[in-house]
C-alpha positions as CSV (number, residue, x, y, z in Angstrom):
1,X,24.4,-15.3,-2.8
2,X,23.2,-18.6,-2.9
3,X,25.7,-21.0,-5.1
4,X,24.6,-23.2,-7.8
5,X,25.0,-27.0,-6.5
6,X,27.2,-29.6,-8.7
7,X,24.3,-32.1,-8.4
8,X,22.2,-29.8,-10.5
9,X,20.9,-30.7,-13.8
10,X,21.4,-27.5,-15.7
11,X,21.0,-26.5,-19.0
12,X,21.7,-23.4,-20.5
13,X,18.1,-22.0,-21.7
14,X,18.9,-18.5,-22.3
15,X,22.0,-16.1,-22.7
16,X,21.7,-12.3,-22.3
17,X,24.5,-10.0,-21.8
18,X,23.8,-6.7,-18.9
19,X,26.8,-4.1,-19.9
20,X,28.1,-1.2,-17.6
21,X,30.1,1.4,-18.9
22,X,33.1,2.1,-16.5
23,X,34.2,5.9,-15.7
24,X,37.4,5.2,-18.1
25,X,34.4,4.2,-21.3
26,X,35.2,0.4,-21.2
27,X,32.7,-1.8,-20.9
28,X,32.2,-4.4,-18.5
29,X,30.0,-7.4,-19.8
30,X,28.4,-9.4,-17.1
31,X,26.8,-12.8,-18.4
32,X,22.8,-13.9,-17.3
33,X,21.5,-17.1,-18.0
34,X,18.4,-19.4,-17.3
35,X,19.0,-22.7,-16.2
36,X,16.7,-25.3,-14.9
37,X,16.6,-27.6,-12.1
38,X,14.4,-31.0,-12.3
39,X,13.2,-31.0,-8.3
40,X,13.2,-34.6,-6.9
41,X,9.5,-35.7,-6.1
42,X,9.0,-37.0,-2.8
43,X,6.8,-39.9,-3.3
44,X,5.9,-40.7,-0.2
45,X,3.5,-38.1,-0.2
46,X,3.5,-36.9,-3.4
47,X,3.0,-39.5,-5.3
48,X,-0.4,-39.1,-7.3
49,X,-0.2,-35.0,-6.9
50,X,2.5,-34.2,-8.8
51,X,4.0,-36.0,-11.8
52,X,6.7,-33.3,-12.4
53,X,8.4,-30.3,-10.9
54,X,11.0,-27.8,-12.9
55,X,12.4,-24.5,-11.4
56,X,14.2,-22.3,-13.8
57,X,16.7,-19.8,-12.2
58,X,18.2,-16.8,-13.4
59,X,22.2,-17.5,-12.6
60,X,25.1,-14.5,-13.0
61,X,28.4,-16.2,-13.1
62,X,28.4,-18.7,-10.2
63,X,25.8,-17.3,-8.2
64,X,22.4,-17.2,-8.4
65,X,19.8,-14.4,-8.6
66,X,17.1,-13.3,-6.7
67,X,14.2,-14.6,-8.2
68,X,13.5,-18.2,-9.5
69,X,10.2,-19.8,-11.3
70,X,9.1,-23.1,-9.8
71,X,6.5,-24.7,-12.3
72,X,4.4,-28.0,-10.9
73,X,2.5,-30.3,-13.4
74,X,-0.3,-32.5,-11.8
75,X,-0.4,-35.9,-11.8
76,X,-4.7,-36.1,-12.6
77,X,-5.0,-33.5,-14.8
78,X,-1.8,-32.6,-16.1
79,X,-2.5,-29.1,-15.2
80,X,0.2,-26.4,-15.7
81,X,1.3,-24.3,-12.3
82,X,3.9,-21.0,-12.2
83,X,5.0,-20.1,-8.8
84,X,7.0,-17.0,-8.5
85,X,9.7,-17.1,-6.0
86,X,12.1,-14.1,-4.9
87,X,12.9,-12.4,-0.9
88,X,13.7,-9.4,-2.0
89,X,11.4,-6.4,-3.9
90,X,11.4,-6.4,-7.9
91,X,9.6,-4.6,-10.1
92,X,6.3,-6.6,-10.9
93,X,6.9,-5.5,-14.7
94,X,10.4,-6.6,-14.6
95,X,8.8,-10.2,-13.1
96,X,6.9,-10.1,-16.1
97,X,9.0,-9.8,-18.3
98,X,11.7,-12.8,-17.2
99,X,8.0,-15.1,-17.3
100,X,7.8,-13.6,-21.0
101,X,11.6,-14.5,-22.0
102,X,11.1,-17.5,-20.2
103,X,8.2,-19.2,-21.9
104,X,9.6,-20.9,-25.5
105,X,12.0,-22.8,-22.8
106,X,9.2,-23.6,-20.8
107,X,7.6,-25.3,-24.0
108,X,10.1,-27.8,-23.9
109,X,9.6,-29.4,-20.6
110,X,5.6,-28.4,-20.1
111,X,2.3,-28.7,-22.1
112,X,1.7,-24.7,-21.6
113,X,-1.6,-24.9,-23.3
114,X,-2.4,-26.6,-19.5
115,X,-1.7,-23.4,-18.1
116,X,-4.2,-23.2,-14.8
117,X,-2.6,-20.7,-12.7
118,X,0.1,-18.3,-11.7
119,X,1.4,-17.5,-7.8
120,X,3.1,-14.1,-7.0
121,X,4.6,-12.5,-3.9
122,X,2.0,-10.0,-1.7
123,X,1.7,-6.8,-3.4
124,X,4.4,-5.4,-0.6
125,X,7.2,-7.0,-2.6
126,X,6.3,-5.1,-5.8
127,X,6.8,-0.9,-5.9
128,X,4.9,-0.4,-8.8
129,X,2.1,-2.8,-8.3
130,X,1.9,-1.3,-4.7
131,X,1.4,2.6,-5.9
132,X,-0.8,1.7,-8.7
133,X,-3.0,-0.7,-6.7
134,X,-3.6,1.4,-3.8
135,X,-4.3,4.5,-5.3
136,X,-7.0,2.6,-7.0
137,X,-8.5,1.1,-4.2
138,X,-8.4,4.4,-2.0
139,X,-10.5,5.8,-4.6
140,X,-12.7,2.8,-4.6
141,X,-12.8,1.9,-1.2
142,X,-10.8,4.5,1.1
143,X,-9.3,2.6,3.7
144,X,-11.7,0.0,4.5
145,X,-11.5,-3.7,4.2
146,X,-13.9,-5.1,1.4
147,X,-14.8,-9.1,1.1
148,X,-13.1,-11.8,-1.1
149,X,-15.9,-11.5,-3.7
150,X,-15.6,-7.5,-3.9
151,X,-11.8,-8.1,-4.0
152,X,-11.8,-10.7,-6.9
153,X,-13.8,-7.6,-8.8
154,X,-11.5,-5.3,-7.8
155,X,-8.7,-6.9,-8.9
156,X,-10.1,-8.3,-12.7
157,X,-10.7,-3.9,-13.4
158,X,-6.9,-3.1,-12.0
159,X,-3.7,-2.3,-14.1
160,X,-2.6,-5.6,-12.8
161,X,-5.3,-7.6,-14.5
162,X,-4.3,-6.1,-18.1
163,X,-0.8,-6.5,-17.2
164,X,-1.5,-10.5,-16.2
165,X,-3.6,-10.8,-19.6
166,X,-0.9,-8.8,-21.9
167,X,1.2,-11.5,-20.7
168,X,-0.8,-14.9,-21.3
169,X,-3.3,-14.1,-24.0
170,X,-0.5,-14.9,-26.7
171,X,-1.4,-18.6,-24.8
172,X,-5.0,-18.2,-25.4
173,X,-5.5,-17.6,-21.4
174,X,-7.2,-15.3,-19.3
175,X,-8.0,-14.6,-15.6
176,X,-10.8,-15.9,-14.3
177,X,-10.6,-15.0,-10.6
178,X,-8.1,-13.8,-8.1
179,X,-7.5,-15.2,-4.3
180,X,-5.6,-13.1,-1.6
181,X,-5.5,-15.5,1.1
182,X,-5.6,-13.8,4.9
183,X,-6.3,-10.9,2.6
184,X,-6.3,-7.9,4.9
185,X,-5.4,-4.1,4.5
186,X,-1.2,-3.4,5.4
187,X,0.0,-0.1,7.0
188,X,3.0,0.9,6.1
189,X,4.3,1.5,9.5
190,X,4.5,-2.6,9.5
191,X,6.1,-2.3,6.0
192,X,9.2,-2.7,7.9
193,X,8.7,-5.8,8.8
194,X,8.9,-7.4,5.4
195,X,11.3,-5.4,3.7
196,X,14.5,-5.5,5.9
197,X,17.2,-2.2,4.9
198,X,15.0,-0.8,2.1
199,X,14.1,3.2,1.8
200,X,10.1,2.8,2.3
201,X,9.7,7.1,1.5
202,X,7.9,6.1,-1.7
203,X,5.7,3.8,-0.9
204,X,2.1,5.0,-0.1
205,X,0.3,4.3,3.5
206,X,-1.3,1.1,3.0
207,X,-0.5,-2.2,0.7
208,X,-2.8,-4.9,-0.1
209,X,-1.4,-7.2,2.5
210,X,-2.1,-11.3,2.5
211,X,-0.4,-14.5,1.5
212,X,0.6,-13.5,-2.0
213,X,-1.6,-13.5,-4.9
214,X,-3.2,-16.3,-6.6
215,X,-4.2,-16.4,-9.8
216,X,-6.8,-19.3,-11.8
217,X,-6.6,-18.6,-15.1
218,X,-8.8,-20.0,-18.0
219,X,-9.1,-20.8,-21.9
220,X,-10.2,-17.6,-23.5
C-alpha cells in the first residue's frame, strides 16, 4: 500500500469508523478518513490551464486506499473537473457514494456550482456497471459495434445515466453527453488482461471497452 508522504498537506475532512466482529464477539474498529492533497502546478506548461488542483484520498491508518478523487479547476473559466482514480475493481455504486460523502468538503476548496464534468474508469473496472450495461446493450444492439452518436444515446437511457443524475441533481446538474474514447466492444477472454488475480466467472462475455468514460455535464 502506497504510504502517505510527510510533505503532504492533509487535513482531516471526514471520519468514519468500518467495525468487524472477531469469532470471540469483540469488535475491531478500523478508522477511514478523507484527506486532501494540494498538487503542485507545473507552470511551465500549465500555467494558464489550470489555476488549481486538489486530490482527496481515502486513507486507513497509515496507508492509503484504493481509490482517490483528483479535482482540476481551469484557469479561463474556472470550470469544475472530478477525475476518478483507482487500479483495482470497485463497485461503481460504492464510487458513488465516497463522491456523495465527499462533496460538503469539496465546497470548501471548489466553486461546485462550476461543475462541467466527471471522468471514470472503463466499464471493466466496475462489476455492476459491467452486468447491467451489457445486458442492455445485447438487447439493443447484440454484439455489434454502434457509432459515438448511437453510443452517447445509449448511454443517456442506461441505469448509469440515472445513477450519474441521482448523484448531481442535488447540484442543479445533469448529463449532457457521454464520450468513450477508442470506444470499442471487450471480450471477456481479454478481461484478463486488465484485471490481474480476480475471479472473472461472473462477468458476462463482452464489456464496453475504451479509455474510460467521460462525462459533460450541464445546468439543469
Amino acid at each position: 500500500m502506497k504510504l502517505i508522504s510527510p510533505l503532504l498537506i492533509i487535513f482531516i475532512l471526514n471520519f468514519c469508523s468500518k467495525e468487524s466482529k472477531s469469532n470471540t464477539g469483540n469488535t475491531k474498529i478500523q478508522d477511514t478518513i478523507i484527506v486532501k492533497h494540494i498538487n503542485t502546478l507545473n507552470k511551465s506548461y500549465e500555467v494558464g490551464f489550470y489555476s488549481k488542483s486538489y486530490s482527496y484520498y481515502w486513507v486507513t491508518g497509515k496507508d492509503t486506499l484504493d481509490f482517490s478523487l483528483n479535482i482540476t479547476e481551469y484557469e479561463k473559466d474556472s470550470s469544475v473537473h472530478f477525475n476518478m482514480l483507482h487500479n483495482k475493481p470497485i463497485l461503481f455504486s460504492t464510487v458513488l457514494v465516497k463522491i456523495k460523502d465527499c462533496i460538503p468538503l469539496i465546497k470548501h476548496d471548489f466553486d461546485i456550482s462550476k461543475l462541467r464534468s466527471l471522468s471514470f474508469r472503463s466499464t471493466i473496472y466496475y462489476l455492476d456497471l459491467t452486468k447491467k450495461l451489457f445486458k442492455d446493450y445485447e438487447q439493443k444492439f447484440c454484439q455489434k459495434n454502434i457509432g459515438y452518436n448511437k453510443l452517447n444515446i445509449f448511454l443517456l437511457q442506461s441505469n448509469l445515466n440515472l445513477q450519474v443524475n441521482t448523484l448531481i441533481r442535488p447540484l442543479n446538474k445533469k448529463v449532457k453527453y457521454y464520450v468513450i474514447e477508442k470506444f470499442h466492444l471487450l471480450d471477456k477472454e481479454n478481461f484478463k488482461y486488465y484485471l490481474t488475480n480476480i475471479d472473472l466467472s461472473k462477468y458476462p462475455k463482452f464489456t464496453l471497452g475504451g479509455m474510460g468514460i467521460y462525462m459533460q455535464l450541464v445546468n439543469e
